[in-house]
C-alpha positions as CSV (number, residue, x, y, z in Angstrom):
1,X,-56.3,-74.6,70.0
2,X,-53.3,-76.7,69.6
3,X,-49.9,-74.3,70.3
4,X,-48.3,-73.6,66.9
5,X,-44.3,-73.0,67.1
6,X,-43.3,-69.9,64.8
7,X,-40.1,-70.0,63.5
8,X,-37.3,-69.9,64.9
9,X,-38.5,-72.4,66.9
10,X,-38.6,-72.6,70.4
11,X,-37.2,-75.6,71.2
12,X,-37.1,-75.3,74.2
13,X,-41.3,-75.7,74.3
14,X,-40.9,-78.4,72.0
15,X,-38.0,-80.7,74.0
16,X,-40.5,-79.7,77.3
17,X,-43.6,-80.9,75.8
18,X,-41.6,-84.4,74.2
19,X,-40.3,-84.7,77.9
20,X,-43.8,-84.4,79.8
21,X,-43.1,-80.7,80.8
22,X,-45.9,-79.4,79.3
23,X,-48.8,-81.2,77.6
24,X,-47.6,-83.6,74.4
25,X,-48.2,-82.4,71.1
26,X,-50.0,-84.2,68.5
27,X,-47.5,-86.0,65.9
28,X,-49.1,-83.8,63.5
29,X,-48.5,-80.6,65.2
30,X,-45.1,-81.4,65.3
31,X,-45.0,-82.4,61.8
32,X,-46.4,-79.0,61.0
33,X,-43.8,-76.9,62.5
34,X,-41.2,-78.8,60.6
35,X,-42.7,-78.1,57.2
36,X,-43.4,-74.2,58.3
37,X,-39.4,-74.1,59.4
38,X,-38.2,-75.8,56.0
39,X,-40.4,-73.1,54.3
40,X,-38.9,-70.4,56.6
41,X,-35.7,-71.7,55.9
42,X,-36.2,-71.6,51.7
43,X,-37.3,-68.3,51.8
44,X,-34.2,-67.3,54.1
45,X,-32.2,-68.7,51.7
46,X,-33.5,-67.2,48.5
47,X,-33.4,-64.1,50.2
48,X,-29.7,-64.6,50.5
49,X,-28.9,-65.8,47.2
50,X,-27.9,-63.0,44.3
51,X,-30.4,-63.0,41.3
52,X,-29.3,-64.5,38.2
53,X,-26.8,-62.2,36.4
54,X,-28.3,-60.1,33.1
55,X,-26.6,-60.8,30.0
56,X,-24.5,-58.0,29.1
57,X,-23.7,-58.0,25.1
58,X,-20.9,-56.3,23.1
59,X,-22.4,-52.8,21.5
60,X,-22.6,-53.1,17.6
61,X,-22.1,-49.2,16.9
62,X,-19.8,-46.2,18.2
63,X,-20.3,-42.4,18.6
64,X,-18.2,-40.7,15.7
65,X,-15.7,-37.4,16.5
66,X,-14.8,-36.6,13.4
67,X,-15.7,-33.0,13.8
68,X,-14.6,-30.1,16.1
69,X,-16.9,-29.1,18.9
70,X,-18.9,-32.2,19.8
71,X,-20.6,-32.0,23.0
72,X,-19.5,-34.1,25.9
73,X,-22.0,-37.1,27.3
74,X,-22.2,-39.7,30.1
75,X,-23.6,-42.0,27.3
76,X,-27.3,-44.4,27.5
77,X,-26.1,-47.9,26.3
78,X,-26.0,-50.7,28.5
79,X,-23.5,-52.2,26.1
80,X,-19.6,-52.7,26.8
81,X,-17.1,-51.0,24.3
82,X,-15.1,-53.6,22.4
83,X,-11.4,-53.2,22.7
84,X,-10.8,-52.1,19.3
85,X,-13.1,-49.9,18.8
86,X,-13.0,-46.3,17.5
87,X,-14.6,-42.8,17.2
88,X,-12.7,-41.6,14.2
89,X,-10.7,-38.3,14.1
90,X,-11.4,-35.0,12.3
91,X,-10.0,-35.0,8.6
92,X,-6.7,-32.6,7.3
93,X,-7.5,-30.1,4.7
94,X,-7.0,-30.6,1.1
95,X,-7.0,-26.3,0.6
96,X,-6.3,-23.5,1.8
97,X,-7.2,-19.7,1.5
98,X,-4.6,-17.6,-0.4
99,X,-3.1,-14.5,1.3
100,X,-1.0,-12.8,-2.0
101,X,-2.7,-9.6,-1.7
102,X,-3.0,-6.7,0.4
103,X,-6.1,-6.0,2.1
104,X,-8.1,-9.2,2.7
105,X,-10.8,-9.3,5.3
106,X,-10.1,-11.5,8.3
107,X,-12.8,-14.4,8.4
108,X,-12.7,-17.3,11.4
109,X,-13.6,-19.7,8.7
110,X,-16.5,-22.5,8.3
111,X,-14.4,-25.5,7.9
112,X,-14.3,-28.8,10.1
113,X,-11.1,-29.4,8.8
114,X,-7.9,-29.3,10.5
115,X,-5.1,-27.5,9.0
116,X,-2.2,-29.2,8.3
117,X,1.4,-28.4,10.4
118,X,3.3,-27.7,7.1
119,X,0.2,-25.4,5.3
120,X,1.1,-21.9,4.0
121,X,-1.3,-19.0,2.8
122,X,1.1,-17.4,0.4
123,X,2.4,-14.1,0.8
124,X,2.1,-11.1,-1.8
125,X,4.7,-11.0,-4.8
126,X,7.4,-8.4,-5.3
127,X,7.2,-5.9,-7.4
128,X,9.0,-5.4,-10.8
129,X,8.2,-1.4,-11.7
130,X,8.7,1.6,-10.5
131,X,7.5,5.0,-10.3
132,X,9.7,7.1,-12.2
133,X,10.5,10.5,-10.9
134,X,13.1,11.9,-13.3
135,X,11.6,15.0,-13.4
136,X,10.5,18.3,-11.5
137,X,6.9,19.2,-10.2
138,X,5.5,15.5,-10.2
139,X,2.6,15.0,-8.3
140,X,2.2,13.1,-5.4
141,X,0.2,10.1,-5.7
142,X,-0.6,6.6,-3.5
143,X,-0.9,4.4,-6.1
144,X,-3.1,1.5,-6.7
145,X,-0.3,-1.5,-7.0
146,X,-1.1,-4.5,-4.2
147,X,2.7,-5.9,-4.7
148,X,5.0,-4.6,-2.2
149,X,8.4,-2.6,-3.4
150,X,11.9,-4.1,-2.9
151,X,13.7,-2.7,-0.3
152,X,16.6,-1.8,-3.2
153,X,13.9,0.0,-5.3
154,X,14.7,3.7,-6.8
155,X,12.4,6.2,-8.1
156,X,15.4,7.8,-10.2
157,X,16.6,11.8,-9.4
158,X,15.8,14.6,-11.9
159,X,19.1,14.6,-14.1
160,X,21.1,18.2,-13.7
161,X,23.7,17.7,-16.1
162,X,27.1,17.7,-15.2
163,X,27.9,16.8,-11.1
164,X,29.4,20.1,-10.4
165,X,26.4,21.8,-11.7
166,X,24.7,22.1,-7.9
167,X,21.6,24.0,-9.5
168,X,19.2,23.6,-12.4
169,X,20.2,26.5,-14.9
170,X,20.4,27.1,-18.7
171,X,22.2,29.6,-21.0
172,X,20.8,30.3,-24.5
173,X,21.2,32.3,-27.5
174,X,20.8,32.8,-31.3
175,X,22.9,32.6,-34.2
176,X,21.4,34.9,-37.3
177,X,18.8,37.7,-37.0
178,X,15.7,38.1,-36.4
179,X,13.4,40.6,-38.1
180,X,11.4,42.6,-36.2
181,X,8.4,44.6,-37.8
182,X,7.8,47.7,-36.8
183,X,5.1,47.8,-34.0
184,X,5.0,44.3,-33.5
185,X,5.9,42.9,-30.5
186,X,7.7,40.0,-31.4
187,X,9.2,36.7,-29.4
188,X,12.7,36.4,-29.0
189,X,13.6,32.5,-30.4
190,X,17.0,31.1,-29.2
191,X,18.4,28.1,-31.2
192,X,21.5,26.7,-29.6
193,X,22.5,26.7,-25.7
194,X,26.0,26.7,-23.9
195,X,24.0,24.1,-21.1
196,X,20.9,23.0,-20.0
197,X,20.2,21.1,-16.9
198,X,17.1,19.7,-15.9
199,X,15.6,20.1,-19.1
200,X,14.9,23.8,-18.8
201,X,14.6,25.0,-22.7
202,X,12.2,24.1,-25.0
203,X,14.3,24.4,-28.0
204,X,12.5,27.6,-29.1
205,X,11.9,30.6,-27.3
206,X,10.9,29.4,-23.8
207,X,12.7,28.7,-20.5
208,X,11.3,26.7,-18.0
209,X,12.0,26.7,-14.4
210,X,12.1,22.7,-12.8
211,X,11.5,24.0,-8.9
212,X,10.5,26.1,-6.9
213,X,12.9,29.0,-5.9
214,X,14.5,32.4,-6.6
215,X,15.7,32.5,-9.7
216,X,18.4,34.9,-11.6
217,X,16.8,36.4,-15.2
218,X,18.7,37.8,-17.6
219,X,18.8,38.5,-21.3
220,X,21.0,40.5,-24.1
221,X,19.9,41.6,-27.0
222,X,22.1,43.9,-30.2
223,X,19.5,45.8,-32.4
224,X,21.0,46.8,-36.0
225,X,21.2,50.5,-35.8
226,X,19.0,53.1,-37.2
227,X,19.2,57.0,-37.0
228,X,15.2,57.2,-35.0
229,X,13.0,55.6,-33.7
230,X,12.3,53.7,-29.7
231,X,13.5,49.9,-29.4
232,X,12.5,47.6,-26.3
233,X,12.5,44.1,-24.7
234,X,10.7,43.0,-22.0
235,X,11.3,39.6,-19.7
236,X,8.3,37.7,-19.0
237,X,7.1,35.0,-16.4
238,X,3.9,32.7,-18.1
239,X,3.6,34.9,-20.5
240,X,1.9,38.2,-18.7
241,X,4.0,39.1,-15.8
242,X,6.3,41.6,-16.9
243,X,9.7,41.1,-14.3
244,X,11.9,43.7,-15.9
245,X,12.5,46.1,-19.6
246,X,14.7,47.9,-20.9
247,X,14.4,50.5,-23.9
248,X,16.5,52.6,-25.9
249,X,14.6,55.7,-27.6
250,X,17.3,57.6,-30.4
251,X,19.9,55.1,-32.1
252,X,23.4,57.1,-31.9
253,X,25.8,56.7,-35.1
254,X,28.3,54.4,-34.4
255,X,32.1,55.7,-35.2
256,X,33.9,53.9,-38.2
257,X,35.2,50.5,-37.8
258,X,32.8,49.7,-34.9
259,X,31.8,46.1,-34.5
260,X,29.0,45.6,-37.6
261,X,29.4,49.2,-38.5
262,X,28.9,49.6,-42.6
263,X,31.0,51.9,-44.5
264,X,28.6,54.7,-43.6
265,X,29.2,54.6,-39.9
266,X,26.0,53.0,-38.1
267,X,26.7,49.9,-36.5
268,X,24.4,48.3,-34.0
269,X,23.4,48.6,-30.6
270,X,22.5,46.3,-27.5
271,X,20.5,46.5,-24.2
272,X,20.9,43.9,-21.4
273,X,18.3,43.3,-18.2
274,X,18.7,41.1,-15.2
275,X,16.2,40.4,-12.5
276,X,15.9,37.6,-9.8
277,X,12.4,36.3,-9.6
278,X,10.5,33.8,-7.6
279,X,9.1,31.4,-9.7
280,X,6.9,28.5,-8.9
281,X,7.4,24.8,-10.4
282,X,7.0,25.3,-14.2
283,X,7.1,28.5,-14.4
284,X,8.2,29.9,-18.0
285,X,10.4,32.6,-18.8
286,X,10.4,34.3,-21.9
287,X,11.1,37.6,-24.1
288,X,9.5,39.6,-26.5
289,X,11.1,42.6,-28.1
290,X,9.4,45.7,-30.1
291,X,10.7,48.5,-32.0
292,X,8.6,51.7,-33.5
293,X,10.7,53.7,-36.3
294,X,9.6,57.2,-37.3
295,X,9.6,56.1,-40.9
296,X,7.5,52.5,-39.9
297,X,10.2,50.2,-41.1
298,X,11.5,46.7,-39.6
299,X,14.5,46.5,-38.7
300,X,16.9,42.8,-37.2
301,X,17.9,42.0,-33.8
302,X,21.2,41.3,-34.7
303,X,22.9,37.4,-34.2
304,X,25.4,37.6,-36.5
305,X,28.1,37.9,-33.9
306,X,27.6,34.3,-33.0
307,X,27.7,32.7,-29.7
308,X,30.2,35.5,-28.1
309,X,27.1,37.9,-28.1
310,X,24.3,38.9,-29.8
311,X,20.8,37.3,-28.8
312,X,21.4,35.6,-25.4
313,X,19.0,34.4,-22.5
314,X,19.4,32.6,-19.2
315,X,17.8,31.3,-16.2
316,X,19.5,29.8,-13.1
317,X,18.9,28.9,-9.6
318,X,19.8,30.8,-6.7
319,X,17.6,29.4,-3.5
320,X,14.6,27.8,-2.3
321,X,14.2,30.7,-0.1
């Protein structure tokens, strides 16, 4: 079988043979190993040559990120990004939530919004009343306002009078008579008063303690005489407690020309009682007086000495204590 020459060639064997080294080949042989070295040589070559390059196109669309919390990705498209392209930016808010009252709940929110640097949530209004506390006893309360007080805000100060008045007191007493039945306890009714601070008379026959404290309780009171019979007063707190009496049993006849002594000698009589008491806020203070003749008749408390003495009550302040 005629030698066959792979390539590369050995051409060596071949310049040998065409010299008479080695047997001649046949033209044809020869001819053969050309056409298998040109094919060897092609498919060298295409080996070596780069394929054709793909045609790579523009992309037509963009991922948006117009919202928060997108996911990060690598990305599929064999596409190029054009130069100008974009993936849009979250929007600024058009609203916000209002914070003018007291005791919202905290919430993160469900907008994709972003806030805007200059945005506000409002803050509460200031108030424009006030709790008044002009008086004694008031209770104590939280309220139910949501505006917040102004740091100048005053709740007022009970009023006491006069500024050298230090404690609440009140002096009382009656001008005229009053008639007193026999065996009928009767209240004591004052109608005018030297002073009153803190609104402690009632403008009839009650006084009224503002605060707590010890107090100082007294009254005066000038019967019309009579010849027999038992006269008494007694000093009340709220109307049942009893703090202090006094009683008188026999009238005596009063010498001629004593004060409110008729021509016939009887003029009148007083008893007086003081007592300090402890009395809680709004306590009341008042007096009743009774008489029982031997003969049942009525006889006056007498007023008719005016303010100087007569028909007199008073309650003042001593001490928290």
């Amino acid at each position: 079988m005629p030698r066959r020459f792979r390539y590369p060639f050995d051409w060596r064997a071949v310049i040998g043979a065409a010299m008479g080294r080695e047997d001649p080949m046949r033209s044809g042989e020869v001819l053969d190993q050309l056409i298998e070295r040109d094919r060897a040589l092609e498919d060298h070559l295409s080996n070596l040559d780069p394929a054709p390059a793909a045609t790579v196109n523009p992309a037509a669309t963009v991922v948006t990120e117009t919202l928060f919390g997108q996911a990060a990705a690598v990305g599929t498209s064999a596409l190029y990004a054009r130069g100008d392209h974009t993936h849009g930016s979250p929007l600024l808010a058009n609203t916000v939530t209002s914070e003018i009252g007291y005791g919202q709940s905290p919430a993160a929110g469900i907008t994709g919004a972003a806030s805007r640097g200059d945005h506000t949530h409002g803050t509460p209004a200031l108030g424009n009343t006030v709790a008044t506390e002009l008086s004694f006893g008031q209770s104590a309360s939280a309220g139910f306002s949501l505006t917040p007080a102004r740091s100048d805000h005053t709740h007022g100060t009970p009023s006491h009078g006069a500024v050298n008045h230090v404690h609440p007191s009140v002096s009382v007493y009656r001008v005229g008579n009053i008639f007193v039945a026999h065996g009928v306890e009767t209240s004591v009714v004052w109608n005018t008063s030297r002073h009153n601070t803190g609104g402690m008379w009632d403008g009839a026959g009650t006084l009224i303690a503002p605060i707590a404290g010890v107090y100082l309780v007294w009254c005066v009171n000038f019967w019309q005489v009579y010849p027999t019979g038992q006269r008494t007063h007694h000093i009340k707190v709220n109307g049942l407690t009893i703090i202090d009496d006094h009683q008188i049993l026999e009238s005596v006849k009063a010498p001629p020309g004593s004060p409110g002594a008729p021509a016939g000698g009887w003029g009148i009589i007083g008893m007086s009682s003081a007592r300090t008491w402890r009395c809680n806020a709004n306590d009341v203070v008042n007096v009743t007086v009774l008489q029982q003749n031997v003969d049942g008749v009525g006889l006056d408390l007498d007023g008719s000495t005016g303010a100087a003495f007569g028909i007199e009550a008073g309650l003042t302040f001593l001490s928290a204590a």
